[in-house]
C-alpha positions in Angstrom: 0.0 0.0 0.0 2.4 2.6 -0.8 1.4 6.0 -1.2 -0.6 5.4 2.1 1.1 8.2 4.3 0.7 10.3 1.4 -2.8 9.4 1.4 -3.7 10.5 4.9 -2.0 13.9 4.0 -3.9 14.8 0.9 -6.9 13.9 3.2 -6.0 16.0 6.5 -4.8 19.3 3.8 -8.2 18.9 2.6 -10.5 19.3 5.6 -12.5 22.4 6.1 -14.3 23.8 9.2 -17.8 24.1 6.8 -17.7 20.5 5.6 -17.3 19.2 8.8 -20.8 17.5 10.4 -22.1 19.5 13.4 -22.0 16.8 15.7 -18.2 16.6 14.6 -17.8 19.9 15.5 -19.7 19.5 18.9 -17.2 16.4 20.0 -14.2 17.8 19.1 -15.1 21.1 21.2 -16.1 18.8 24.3 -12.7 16.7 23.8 -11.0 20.3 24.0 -12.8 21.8 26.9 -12.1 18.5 28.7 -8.9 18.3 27.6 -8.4 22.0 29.1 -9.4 21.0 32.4 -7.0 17.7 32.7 -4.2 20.1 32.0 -5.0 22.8 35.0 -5.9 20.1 37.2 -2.5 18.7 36.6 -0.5 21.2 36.8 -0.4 21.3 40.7 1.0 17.9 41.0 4.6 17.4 41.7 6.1 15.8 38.6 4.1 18.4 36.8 5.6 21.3 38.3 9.1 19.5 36.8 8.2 19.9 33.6 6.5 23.1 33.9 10.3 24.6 35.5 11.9 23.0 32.3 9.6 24.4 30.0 10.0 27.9 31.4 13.8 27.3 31.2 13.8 26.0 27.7 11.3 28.4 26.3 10.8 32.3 27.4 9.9 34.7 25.0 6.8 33.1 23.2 2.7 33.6 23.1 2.2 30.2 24.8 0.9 29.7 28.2 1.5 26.4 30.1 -2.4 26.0 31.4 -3.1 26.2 35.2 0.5 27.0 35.9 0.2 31.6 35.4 3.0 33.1 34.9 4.7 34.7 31.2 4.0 32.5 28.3 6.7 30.6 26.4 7.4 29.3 23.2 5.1 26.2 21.4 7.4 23.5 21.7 7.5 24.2 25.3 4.0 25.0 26.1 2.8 21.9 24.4 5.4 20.2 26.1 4.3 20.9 29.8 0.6 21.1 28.7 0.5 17.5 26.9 2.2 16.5 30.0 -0.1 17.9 32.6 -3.2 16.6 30.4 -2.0 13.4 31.1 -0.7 14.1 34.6 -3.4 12.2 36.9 -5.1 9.8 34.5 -7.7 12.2 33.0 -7.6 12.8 29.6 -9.9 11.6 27.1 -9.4 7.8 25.1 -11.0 6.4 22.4 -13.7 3.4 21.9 -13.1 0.9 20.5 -9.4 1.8 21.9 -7.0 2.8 19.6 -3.7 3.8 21.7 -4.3 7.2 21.1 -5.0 10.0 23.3 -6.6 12.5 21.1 -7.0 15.7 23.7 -3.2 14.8 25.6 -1.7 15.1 22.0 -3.7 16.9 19.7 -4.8 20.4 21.8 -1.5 20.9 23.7 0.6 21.2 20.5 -2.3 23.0 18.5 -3.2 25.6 21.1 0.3 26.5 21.5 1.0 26.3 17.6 -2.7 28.8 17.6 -1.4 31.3 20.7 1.9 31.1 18.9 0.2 32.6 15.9 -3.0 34.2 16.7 -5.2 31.6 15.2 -8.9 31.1 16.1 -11.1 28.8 17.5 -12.6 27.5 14.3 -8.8 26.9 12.7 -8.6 24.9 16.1 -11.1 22.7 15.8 -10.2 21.9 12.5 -6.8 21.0 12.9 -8.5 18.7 16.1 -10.5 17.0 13.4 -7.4 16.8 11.0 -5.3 15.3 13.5 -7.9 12.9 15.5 -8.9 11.3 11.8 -5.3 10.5 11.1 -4.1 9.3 14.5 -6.7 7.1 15.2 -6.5 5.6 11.7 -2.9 5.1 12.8 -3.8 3.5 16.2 -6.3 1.3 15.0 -3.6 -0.1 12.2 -1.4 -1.6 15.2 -3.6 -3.4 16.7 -2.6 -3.2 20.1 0.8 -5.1 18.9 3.4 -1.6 19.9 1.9 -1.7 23.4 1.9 -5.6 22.9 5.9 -5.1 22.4 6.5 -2.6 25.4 6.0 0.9 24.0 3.6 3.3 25.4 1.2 3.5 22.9 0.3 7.2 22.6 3.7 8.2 23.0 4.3 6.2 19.7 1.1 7.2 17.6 0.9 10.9 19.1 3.7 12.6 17.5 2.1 11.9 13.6 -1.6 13.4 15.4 0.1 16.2 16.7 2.0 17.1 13.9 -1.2 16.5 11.2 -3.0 19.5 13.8 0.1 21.3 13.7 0.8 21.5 10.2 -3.0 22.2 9.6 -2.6 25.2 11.7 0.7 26.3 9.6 -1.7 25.8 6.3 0.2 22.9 5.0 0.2 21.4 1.3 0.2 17.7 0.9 4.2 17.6 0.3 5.0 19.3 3.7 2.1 17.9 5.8 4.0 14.3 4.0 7.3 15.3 5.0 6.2 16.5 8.8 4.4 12.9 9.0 8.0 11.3 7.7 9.6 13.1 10.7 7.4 12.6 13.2 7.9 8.6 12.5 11.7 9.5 14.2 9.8 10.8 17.0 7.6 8.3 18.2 8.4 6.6 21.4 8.3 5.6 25.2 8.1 2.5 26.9 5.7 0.6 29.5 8.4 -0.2 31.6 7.0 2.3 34.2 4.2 -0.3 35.0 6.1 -3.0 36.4 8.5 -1.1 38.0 10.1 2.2 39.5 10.2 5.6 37.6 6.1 6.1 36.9 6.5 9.9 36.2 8.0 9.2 33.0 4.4 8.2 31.7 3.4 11.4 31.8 6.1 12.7 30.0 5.2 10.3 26.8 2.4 12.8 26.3 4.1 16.0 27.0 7.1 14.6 24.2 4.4 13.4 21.5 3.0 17.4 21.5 6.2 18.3 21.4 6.8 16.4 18.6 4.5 17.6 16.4 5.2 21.1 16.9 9.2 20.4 15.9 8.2 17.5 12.8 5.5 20.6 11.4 8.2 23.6 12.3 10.7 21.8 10.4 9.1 20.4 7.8 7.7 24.6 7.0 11.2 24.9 6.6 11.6 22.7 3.6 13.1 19.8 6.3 12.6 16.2 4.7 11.4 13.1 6.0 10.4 9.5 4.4 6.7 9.8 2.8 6.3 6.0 3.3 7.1 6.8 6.9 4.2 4.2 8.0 4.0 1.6 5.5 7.5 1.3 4.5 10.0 -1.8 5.2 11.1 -0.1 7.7 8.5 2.4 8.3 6.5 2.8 11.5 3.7 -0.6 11.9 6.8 -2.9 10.3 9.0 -1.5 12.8 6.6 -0.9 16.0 4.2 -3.7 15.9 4.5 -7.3 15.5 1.6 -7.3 13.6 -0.5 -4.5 12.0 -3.4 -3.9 9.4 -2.4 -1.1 7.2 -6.1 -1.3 5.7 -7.0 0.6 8.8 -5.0 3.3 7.8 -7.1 4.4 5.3 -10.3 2.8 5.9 -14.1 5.1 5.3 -11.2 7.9 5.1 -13.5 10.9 4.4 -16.4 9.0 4.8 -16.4 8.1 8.5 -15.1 10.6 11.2 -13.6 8.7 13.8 -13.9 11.7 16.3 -17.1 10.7 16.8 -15.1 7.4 18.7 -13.2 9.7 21.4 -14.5 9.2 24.9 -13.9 11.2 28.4 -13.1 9.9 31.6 -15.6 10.2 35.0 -12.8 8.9 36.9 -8.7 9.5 38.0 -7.6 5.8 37.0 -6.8 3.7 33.8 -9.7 2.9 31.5 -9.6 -0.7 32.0 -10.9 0.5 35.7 -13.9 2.0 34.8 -16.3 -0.3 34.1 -15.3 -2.2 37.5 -15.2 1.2 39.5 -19.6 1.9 37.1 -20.4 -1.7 38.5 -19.3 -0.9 42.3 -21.2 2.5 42.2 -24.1 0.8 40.7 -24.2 -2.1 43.6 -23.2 0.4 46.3 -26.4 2.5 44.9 -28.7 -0.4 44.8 -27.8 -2.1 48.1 -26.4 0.5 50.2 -23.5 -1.5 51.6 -19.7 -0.2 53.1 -16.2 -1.1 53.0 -17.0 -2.5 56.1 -19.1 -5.1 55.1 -17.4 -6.4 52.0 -15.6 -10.1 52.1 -14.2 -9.9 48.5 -14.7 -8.7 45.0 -14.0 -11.2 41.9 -13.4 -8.8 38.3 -13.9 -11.2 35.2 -12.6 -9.4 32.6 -9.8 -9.4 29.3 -6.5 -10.6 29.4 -4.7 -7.0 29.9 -7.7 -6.0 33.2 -6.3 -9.3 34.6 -2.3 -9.1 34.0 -1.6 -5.8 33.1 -3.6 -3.9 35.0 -3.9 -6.3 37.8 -2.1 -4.9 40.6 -3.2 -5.5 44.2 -0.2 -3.7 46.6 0.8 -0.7 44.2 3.9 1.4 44.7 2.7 4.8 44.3 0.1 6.6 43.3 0.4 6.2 39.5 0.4 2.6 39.9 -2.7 2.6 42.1 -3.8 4.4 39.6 -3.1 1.9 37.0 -4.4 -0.9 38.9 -8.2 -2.4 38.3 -8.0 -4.0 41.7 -6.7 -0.7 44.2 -9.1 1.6 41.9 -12.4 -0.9 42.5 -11.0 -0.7 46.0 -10.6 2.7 46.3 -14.3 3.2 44.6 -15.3 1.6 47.7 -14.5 3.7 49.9 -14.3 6.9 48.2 -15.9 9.1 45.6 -13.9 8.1 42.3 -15.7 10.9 40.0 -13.2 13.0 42.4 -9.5 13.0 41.3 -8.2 14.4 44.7 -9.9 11.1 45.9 -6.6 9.4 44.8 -4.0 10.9 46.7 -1.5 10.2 48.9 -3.7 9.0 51.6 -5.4 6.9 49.7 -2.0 4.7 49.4 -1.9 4.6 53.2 -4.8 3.4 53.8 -5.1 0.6 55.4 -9.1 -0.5 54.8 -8.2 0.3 50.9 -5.1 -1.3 50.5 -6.7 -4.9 52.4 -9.3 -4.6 50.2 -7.5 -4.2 47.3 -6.1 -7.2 48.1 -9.4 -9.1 48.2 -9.8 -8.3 44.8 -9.5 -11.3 42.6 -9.4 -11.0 38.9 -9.7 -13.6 35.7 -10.4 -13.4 31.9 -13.4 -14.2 30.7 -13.7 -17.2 27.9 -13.2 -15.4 24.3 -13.4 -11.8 25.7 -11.8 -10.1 22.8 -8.5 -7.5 24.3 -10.5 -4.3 23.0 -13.2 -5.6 24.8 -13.2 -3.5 28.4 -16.7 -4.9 29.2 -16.6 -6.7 32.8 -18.6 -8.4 35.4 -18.2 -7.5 38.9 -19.0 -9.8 41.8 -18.9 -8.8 45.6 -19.6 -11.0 48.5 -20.6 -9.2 51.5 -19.4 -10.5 55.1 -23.4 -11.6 55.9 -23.3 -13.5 52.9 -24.9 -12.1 50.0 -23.5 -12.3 46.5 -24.4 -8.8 44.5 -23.0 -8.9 40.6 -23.2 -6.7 38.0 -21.9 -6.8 34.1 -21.3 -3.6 32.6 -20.1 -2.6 29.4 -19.9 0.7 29.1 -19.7 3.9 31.1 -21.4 7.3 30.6 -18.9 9.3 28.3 -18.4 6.7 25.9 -19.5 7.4 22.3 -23.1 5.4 23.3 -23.2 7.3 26.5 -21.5 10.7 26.2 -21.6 13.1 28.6 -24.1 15.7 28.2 -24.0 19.3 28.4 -24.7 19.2 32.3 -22.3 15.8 32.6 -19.6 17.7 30.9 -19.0 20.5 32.9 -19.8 18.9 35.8 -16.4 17.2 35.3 -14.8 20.3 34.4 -15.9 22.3 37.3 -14.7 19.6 39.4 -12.1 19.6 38.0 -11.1 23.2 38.5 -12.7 23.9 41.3 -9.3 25.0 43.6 -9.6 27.8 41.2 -12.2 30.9 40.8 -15.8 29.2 40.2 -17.1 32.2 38.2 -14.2 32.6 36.5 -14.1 29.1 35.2 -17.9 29.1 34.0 -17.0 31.5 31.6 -13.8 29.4 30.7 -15.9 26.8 30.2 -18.9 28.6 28.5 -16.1 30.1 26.0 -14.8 26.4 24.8 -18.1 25.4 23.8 -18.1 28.4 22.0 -14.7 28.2 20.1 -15.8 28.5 17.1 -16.9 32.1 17.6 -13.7 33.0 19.0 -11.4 35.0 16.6 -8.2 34.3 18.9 -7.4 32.1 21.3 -4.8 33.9 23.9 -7.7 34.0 26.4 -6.8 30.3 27.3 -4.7 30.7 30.0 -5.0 30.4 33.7 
């Protein structure tokens, strides 16, 4: 299939704001606004504030603001850095269903909304250069197959460079030979590896993020300078899938391209863990609804789920926070216990204690019989002290594509999100985001 990364640039070159459906439109301003709150919640964290010091090091002197942090703004590369960083700072930035690997709003707004600041673009050339960029990365997700995370890599830190340079290059007005060439670079780009979730060293995961934004801004800066890079960079010999993935489906790359948007498949998170968590943590809420128990008076939980819930995600005495985060068992625990539609609900003290972490270990999980690996559907079982077996399947979670979150849902979540800040002042932030496409600039995003 050569000719395929050309493909997907003639395609991204060629969308427009006014073809674009409105519910398009509508989903790629909630993945933004969402997206926006991830980032100023996570810039208070510690590993954040890092990367927000190197960022201000590295890159005075721009029209980019690092979200949730104040302070002068600095160049794109390092605001996109920082900000793709922070969105993914506390497990809270949007996915996709079916999953892909890709974080569209961790990738795709950090490096665009610098590149836009940089340049004084508006909200509609924003959401267009979402679309862009969300229609090609997922494509590219979808082509792996799971097999580069299968392998060890980080997913999105692999697949969000060629997103984050398709928005970026959008944003610089591209033609189909540079926006080829900045795809052929970001293919050098790509990486970051899962080592982080079997052992020390989490806070690099977030940094995955923080580099794929970054990436795209340097792939679509130099390839506007006439910079080179291979135009088979993802179905070559030694492009991206043949290289990345032990197995791949380059038909995905290019499949219902301008037919189907697959924006339509990004989803956002209710709660501060992994996504193979959530439909565990919907099924405890909904039993602890129906039958009003405590942590008190629960014996055990048993999660049947797929293979990665039960191997990869299956840790019962995390390390730190990140890996409790990560963990199906210590999250269902934690849920419990606590409010999980709260991020501060997984803190420090949530690692100490003691009730949580015994119960997490009570929490037994297994793969069900044929349960396919993008399948994240699960059934809970809990057996109370007194006896009583309550179980619930779910298989899917309100801000899924066939549950999103509606208007009230949505900023719900972001208001919770920001809520150490000025209330008043973020309703109008939030008010403004569903507005974007009315807004002529975009320097008012900044916090």
């Amino acid at each position: 299939m050569n000719g395929t990364t050309r493909r997907l640039a003639d395609y991204a070159v060629a969308v427009r704001y006014e073809d674009l459906p409105p519910p398009v439109i509508q989903r790629a301003k909630d993945c933004i606004t969402d997206t926006v709150g991830a980032i100023i919640y996570g810039a208070d964290l510690p590993w954040s504030k890092m990367i927000i010091a190197y960022a201000r090091a590295n890159g005075p002197g721009g029209n980019s603001f690092i979200l949730g942090a104040g302070g002068e703004p600095v160049r794109a590369a390092s605001a996109a850095l920082a900000n793709g960083a922070l969105a993914h700072a506390f497990e809270l930035d949007n996915l996709t269903k079916p999953g892909s690997g890709v974080h569209p709003g961790a990738t795709l707004v950090p490096s665009a909304l610098a590149v836009a600041q940089q340049q004084g673009t508006s909200g509609r050339d924003l959401v267009t250069a979402f679309v862009a960029g969300a229609e090609v990365m997922i494509r590219i997700g979808r082509a792996t197959k799971h097999t580069n995370e299968a392998r060890g890599f980080h997913a999105p830190g692999t697949t969000g460079p060629f997103g984050a340079t398709v928005a970026v290059g959008k944003l610089h007005s591209f033609d189909s030979a540079k926006m080829t060439n900045a795809l052929g670079i970001a293919g050098s780009l790509a990486g970051g590896l899962l080592e982080f979730a079997r052992s020390d060293g989490a806070m690099v995961k977030r940094l995955h993020l923080g580099r794929a934004a970054e990436g795209g801004v340097l792939a679509a800066s130099l390839a506007a300078e006439g910079f080179t890079g291979p135009s088979t960079v993802l179905e070559g010999d030694y492009g991206f899938l043949r290289v990345f993935c032990s197995d791949y489906d380059l038909n995905e790359l290019t499949r219902e391209l301008g037919e189907t948007y697959l924006t339509m498949t990004t989803m956002i998170k209710r709660f501060a863990c992994h996504v193979t968590a959530h439909n565990p943590v919907e099924a405890t809420l909904g039993l602890k609804q129906e039958h009003s128990f405590s942590g008190s008076d629960v014996a055990s939980i048993a999660v049947v789920g797929n293979q990665r819930m039960a191997r990869i995600n299956n840790i019962p005495v995390p390390a730190d926070v990140m890996h409790a985060q990560y963990s199906v068992p210590f999250s269902v625990a934690l849920s419990v216990y606590r409010d999980p539609r709260d991020p501060r609900s997984f803190d420090e003290s949530a690692m100490r204690d003691p009730d949580i972490r015994a119960l997490a270990q009570r929490v037994s999980m297994s793969v069900a019989d044929g349960q396919a690996s993008s399948d994240l559907s699960c059934t809970l079982t809990i057996t109370l002290k007194d006896g009583r077996v309550l179980t619930r399947r779910v298989t899917g979670f309100r801000g899924t594509p066939e549950q999103p979150l509606d208007q009230a849902g949505l900023r719900e979540r972001f208001l919770m999100l920001t809520r150490h800040l000025n209330q008043s002042k973020m309703e109008d932030l939030f008010d403004r985001l569903q507005r974007l496409e009315m807004e002529q600039n975009l320097n008012w995003i900044k916090v």
